[in-house]
N, C-alpha and C positions, 0 to 999 in steps of 0.2 A: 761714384754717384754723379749725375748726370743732369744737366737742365735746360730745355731747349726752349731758344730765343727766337725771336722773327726772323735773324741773319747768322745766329752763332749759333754753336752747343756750349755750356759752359761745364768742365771739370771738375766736379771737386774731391777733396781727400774727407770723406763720412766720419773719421775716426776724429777730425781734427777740428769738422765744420769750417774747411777753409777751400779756398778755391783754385784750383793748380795751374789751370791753362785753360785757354779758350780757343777754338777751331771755329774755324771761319773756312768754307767751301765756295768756289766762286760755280757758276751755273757753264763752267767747261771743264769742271773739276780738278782745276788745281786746290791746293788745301796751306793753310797754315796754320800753326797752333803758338799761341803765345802763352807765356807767363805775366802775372800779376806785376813780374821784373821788366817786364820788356823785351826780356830772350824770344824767340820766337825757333820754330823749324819749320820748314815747308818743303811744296814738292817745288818740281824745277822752276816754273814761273808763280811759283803761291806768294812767294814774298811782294809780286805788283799789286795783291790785292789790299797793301797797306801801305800808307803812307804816312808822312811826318810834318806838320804844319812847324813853319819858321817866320817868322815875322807874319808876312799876309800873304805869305807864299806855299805854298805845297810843294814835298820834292818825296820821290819815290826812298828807298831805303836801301840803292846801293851804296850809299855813302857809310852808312852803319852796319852794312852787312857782316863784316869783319869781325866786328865787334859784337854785333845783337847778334847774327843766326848760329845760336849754339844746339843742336840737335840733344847735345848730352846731356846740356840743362832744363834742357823742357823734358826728355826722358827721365832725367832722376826727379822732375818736381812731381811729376804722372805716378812716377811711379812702377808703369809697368814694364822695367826691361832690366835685367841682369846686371849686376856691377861688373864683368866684366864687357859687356857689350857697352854701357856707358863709358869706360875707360876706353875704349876702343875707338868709338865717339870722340870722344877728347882729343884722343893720340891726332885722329883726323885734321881736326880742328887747328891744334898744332902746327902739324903739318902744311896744312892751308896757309896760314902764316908766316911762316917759315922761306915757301916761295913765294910770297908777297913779298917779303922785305919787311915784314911792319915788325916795328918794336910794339908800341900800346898800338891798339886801335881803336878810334873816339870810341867813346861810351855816350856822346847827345851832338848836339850841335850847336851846342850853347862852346863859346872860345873856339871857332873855327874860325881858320884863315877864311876871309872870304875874298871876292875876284866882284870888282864894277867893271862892266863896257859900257863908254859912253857912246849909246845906241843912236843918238841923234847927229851924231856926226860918220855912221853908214850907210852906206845907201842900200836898199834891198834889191839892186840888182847893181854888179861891175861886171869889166872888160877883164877877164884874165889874171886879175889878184884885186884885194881889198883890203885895206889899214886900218886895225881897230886900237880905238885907243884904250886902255885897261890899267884901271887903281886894286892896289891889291892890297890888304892891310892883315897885318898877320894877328894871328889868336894868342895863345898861351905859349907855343913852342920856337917862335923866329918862324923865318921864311927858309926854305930849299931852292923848289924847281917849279919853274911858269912851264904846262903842256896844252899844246893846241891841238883839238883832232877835225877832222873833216869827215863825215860820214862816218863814224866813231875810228876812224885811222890816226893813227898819231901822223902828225906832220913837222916837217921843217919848216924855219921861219925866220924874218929877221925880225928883230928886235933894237927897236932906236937905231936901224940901218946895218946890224952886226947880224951875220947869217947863224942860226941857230939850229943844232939835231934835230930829229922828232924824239929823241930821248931828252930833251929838252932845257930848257935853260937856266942858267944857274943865277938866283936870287942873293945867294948871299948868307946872311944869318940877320938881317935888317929888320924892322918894324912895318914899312910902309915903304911900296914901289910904284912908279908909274911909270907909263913908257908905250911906245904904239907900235904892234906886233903885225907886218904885213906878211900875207901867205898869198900864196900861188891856188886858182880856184880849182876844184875840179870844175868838170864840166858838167851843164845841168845845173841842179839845184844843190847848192853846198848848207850842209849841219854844221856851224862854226861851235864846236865846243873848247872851254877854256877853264881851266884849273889850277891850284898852285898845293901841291907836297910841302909837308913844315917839314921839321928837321928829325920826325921821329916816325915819319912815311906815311902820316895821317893825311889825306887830300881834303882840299875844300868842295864846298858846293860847285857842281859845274853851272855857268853860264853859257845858258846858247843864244845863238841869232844863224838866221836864213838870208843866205846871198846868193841870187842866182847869174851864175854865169850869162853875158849877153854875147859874149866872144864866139866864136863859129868851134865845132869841135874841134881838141888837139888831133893829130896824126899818132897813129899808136901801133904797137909792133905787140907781139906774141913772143913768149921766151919760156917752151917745154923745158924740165928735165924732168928724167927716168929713168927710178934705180932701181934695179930690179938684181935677187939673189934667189938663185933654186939649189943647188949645190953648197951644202955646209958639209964642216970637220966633224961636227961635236951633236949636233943634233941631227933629226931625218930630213932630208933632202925633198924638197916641191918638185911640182912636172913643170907647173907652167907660169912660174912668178918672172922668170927671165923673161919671157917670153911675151908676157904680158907690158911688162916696161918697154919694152920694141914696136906692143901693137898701140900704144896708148900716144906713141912719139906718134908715128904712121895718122892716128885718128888726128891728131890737134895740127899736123901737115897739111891733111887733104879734106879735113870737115868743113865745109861751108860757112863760117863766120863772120865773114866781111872784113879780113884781112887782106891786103896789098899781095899779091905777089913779091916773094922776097922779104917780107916783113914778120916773119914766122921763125925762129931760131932755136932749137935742140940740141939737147945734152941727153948722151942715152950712157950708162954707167951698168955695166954687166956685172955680173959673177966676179974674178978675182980684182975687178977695176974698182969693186967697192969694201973700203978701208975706212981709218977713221981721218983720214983726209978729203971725206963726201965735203965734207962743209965746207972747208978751201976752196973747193975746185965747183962747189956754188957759187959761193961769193964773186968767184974770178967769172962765171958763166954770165952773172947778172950788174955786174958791174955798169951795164952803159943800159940797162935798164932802165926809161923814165914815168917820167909821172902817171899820163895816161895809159901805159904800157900795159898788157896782161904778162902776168907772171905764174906760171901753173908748176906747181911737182909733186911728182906719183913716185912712191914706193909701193914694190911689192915685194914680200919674203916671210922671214918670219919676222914677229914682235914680240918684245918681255916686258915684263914691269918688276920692278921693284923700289919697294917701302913709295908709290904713288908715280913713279919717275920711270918715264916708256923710252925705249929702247928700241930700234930700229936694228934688227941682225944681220953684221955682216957675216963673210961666209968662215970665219976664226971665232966665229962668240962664242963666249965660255955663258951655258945656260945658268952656270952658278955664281958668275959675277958678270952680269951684261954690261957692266958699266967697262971695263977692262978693252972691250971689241968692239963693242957696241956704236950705235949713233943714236946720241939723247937729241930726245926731240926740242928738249929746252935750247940746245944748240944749234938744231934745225931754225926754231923759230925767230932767232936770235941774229940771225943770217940773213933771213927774211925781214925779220923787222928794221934793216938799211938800207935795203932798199929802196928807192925811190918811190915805187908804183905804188899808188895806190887799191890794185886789185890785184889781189895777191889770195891764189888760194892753194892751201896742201891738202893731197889727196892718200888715204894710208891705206891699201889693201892689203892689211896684216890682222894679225889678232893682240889684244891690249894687253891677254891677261894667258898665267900658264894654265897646263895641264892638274890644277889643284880640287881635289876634293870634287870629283866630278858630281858624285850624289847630289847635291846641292844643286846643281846648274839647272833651268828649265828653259829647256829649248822650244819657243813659241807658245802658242797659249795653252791651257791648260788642258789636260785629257790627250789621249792616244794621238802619234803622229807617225804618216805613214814612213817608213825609212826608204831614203834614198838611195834609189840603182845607180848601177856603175861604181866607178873607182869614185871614192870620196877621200879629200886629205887636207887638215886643218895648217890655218898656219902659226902654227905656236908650237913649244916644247918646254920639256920639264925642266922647271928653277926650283929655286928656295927663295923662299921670301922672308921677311922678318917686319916688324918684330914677332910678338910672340901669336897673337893673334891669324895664324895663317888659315883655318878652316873661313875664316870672314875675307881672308883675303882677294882672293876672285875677284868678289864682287865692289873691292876696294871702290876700284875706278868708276863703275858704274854709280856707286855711291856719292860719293865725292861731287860727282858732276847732277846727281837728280837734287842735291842737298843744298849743293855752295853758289852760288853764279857769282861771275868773275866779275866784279865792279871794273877793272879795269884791262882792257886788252890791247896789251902794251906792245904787240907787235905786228895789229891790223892784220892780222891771217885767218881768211876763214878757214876751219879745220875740218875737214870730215872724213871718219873714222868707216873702214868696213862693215864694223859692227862693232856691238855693246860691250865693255867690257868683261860680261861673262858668258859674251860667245864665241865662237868660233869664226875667222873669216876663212872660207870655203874652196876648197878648189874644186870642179867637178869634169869628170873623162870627158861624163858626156857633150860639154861646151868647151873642151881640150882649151880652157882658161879657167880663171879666178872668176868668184860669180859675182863680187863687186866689179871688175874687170869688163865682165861681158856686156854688164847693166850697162856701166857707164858708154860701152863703142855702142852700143843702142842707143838709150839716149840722145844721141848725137849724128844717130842716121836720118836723112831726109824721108819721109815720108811721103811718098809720090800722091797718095790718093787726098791727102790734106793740103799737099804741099808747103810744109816745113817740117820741123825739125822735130823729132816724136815727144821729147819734154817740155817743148814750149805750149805749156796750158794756157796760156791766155790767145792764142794766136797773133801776137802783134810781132812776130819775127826776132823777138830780143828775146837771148838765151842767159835766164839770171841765175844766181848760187843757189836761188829758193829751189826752182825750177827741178833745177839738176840733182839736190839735193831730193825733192820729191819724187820724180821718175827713179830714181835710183833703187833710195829705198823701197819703193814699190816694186818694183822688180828684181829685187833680188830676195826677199821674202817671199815673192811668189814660186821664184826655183827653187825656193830651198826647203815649202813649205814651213816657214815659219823657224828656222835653224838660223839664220843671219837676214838681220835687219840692220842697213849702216844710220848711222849718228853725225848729226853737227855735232862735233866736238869744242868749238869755237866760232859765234861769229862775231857780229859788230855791232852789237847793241840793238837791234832794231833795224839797222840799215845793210842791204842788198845791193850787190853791183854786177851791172851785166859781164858776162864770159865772153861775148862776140853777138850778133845778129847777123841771122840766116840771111843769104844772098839771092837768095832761089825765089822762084815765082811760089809768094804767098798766099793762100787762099782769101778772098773778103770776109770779115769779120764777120760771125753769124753771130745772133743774140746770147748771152750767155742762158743759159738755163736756169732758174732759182726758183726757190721753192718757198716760201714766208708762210710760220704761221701753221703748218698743216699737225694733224695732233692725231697722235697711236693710242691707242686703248688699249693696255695691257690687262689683264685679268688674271689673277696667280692662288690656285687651290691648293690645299694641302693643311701640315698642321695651325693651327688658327685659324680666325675668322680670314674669311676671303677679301680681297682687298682689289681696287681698280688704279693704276699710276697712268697719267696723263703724260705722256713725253712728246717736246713741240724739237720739229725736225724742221732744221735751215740748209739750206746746200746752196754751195756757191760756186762759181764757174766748173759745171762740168764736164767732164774731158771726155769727147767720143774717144777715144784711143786706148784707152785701159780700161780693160773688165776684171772685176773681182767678182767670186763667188762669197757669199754672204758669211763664210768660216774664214776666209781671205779679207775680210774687209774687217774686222776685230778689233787691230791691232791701227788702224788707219782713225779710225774714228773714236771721238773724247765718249767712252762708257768707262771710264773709271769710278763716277760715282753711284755707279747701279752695282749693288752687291743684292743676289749671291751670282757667281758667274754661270748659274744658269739661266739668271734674270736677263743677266748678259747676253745669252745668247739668243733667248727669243728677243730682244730690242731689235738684234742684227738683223733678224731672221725678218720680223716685219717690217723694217728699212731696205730690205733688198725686195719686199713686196711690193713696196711703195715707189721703189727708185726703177723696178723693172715695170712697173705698172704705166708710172709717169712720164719715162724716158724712153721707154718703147724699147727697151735691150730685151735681148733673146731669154727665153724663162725653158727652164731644164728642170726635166722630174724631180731630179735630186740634188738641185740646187737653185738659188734664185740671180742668176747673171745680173749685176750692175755695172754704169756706169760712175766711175767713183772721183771728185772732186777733190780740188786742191784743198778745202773746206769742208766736213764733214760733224758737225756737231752736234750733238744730242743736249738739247738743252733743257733742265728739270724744272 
């Protein structure tokens, strides 16, 4: 039974006259649904549309994520989903846990440790580093560990003059600390966030403050590697994953970024050079690595998962225990996260998840897809997985990441994935490479007739993770018609950091294009009465350089909350009327050409 509110729907159980959960839909359709308890499940940003009042302050609910987003409990209060798909839920949840470290995780925020900066003694802008002083007073459990991030990076630090990890500093088991923690700035505008771990892995409230760099930029170098495996024992062999780690070295050598001559350094790691000694012989790669530094690394090959835990295939994996051969990405990241730089990003052109229960999988949007000519070859192979749950398994990963977000990212690496973890990353003859692969040496071609860099949407000549992250995935959705779309797997809370800026003669800034306000009149006949939906259409900076056809543009743009997905598709269909009408892109019989924005939302 069902009741709908000015902002919610409320749930209830008819039988009980009681109320189970409430869903809450934000106007770009993410979704949460809570309980009466507090538990809540959402999709991947549903949990920002709530928050938690604490004293006279507001603070989003990554802090209680841990603890409140329980998917199995708002499923068993509803009602409507399987007991063993609930357990399976749970197992999840677990799991989540598990790698977190946490024993309990708060249940309010009532006895949390908390963290004062005394803010009057910082100034909003320094030279090069800044010393904030910091009372820390502990809740119910003792104190642990003081972490400080920059841009959501974890950082090193000194502490009352003693140099401190970005794994952070050790408090003790004490009541009450004080002490003044100077950091090294980045450059630009610095996120100063600050937190203290009690002794059962519960974190406090974070405290931020803004300090912007006045020091002239640091000097900063480039440090490629590139591991690439085509040639396995145990599973089928790729054509062009070696081959790709070679072109990917080549592209971040010769791309235009406004690096130094000689400031650019490579690790290219082939076929039998990669073993489970990858990670030493990072380490040792990156060691004089600094602060300002880019740090980039590409795997291409295959990838496995198991019971959540991915795996990186050398060319000895055993498909039935990848952990044996294997290179866990948790120990990739882990590598990464001692490094110094703070702009640090890994690149996976693998596949996440195996050859399981193919039935199940849907590759791009729904209805007939044309199949792909030429030689086609995935990069994944057949495992076991456990526990018992294995038809859900596939789509584990995918799960996991639409359901849980990471309150904390403890090793500052942006991550991104090929694709989803119940697709396939691709290889195709006809681009004699990998099509995350291809995407990305595009991306990062100049483009004579604009004059920069083909992903930099904004045109101001700086090349960021968003950036790259959105040309990407647009292009390689477009090769593959809708069969692989790559994923941020991880990034920084909110915060973006350039990869390099284009050195080449930039075109002058033209106006962006937007559109405010303009409104589609849908009309939909059939059973029941006829009905009219108003949908107000906003677009922001968009990009002459990428054309989607209006069955291309689906999957780009927020129409999740338009159900039935026929509805779905005439929205698109009059959005590529409107965007080809307004922006003067070419119009084709049997399709409407747009040009399509970093921003695309359909708002109800």
């Amino acid at each position: 039974m069902f009741r709908q509110l000015a902002d919610s729907l409320e749930i209830y159980d008819w039988r009980a006259n009681k109320l189970t959960a409430t869903l809450y839909v934000s106007q770009y359709g993410e979704a949460v649904a809570v309980t009466p308890l507090g538990f809540y499940a959402a999709t991947r940003s549903g949990h920002k549309i709530l928050g938690v009042r604490y004293g006279n302050r507001g603070y989003d609910l990554e802090h209680l994520d841990l603890a409140l987003n329980r998917p199995d409990l708002v499923a068993k209060a509803i009602g409507y989903v399987a007991p063993e798909q609930a357990a399976w839920l749970e197992w999840l949840n677990k799991k989540r846990l598990e790698r977190a470290g946490i024993v309990v995780p708060a249940q309010s925020l009532e006895g949390l440790t908390t963290v004062t900066l005394d803010r009057s003694k910082v100034s909003a802008q320094a030279a090069g580093a800044v010393e904030v002083p910091i009372r820390v007073s502990s809740g119910a459990n003792g104190l642990k560990t003081l972490f400080l991030w920059i841009n959501g990076v974890p950082v090193d630090f000194l502490w009352d003059g003693t140099k401190k990890p970005a794994t952070g500093c050790s408090l003790g088991n004490g009541k009450s600390v004080r002490g003044t923690a100077r950091v090294e700035l980045s450059d630009g505008l610095n996120a100063i966030d600050v937190a203290v771990m009690d002794q059962v892995g519960v974190y406090s409230l974070k405290e931020r403050l803004f300090v912007r760099n006045s020091a002239p930029p640091s000097p900063r170098r480039m440090f490629v590697a590139c591991i690439g495996v085509s040639n396995y024992k145990n599973i089928p062999r790729l054509d062009w994953a070696a081959t790709d780690a070679n072109a990917v070295a080549d592209l971040f050598k010769t791309a235009p970024l406004g690096f130094p001559e000689g400031s650019i350094h490579t690790l290219v790691l082939l076929e039998d050079q990669v073993d489970k000694e990858v990670t030493a012989r990072l380490r040792e790669f990156l060691k004089e690595a600094k602060r300002s530094d880019r740090v980039i690394v590409f795997f291409s090959g295959h990838g496995l998962v198991r019971d959540l835990n991915y795996y990186f295939g050398t060319p000895k994996i055993d498909p039935k225990d990848p952990a044996s051969e294997g290179i866990s990405l948790r120990d990739i990241e882990h590598v990464l996260g001692q490094v110094p730089s703070r702009y640090k990003l890994l690149l996976l052109d693998t596949c996440h998840a195996g050859q399981l229960d193919r039935e199940s999988i849907q590759f791009g949007p729904s209805g007939p897809i044309t199949p792909l000519t030429g030689t086609v070859k995935e990069k994944t192979a057949e495992m076991e997985l456990s526990p018992a749950w294995q038809s859900q398994a596939v789509n584990a990963a995918d799960i996991v990441q639409e359901i849980f977000s990471d309150p904390v990212n403890s090793s500052g690496v942006v991550v991104i994935g090929a694709c989803a973890g119940s697709q396939f990353a691709l290889e195709l003859g006809s681009l004699r490479a990998g099509v995350f692969t291809h995407a990305l040496i595009a991306a990062l071609k100049p483009n004579p007739q604009a004059g920069r860099l083909n992903c930099d949407a904004d045109l101001d000549g700086e090349i960021t993770t968003a950036e790259l992250v959105h040309w990407v995935t647009i292009a390689s959705y477009n090769l593959t018609r809708g069969r692989q779309r790559p994923v941020l797997r991880q990034g920084l809370a909110g915060h973006d950091f350039p990869v390099g800026h284009y050195i080449g003669q930039v075109a002058p800034q033209t106006p962006r294009a937007t559109q405010s306000g303009k409104v589609i009149k849908l009309r939909r006949f059939g059973r029941g009465p006829a009905w009219t939906s108003e949908l107000r259409l906003h677009v922001v900076q968009v990009r002459p350089n990428i054309h989607c056809t209006a069955n291309e543009l689906r999957p780009i743009i927020h129409v999740r909350d338009i159900r039935p997905d026929s509805l779905q598709r005439q929205v698109v269909k009059n959005l590529g009327r409107v965007l080809s009408r307004d922006q003067g892109a070419s119009h084709q019989s049997h399709a409407h050409t747009i040009r399509v924005g970093t921003h695309l939302d359909v708002l109800s």
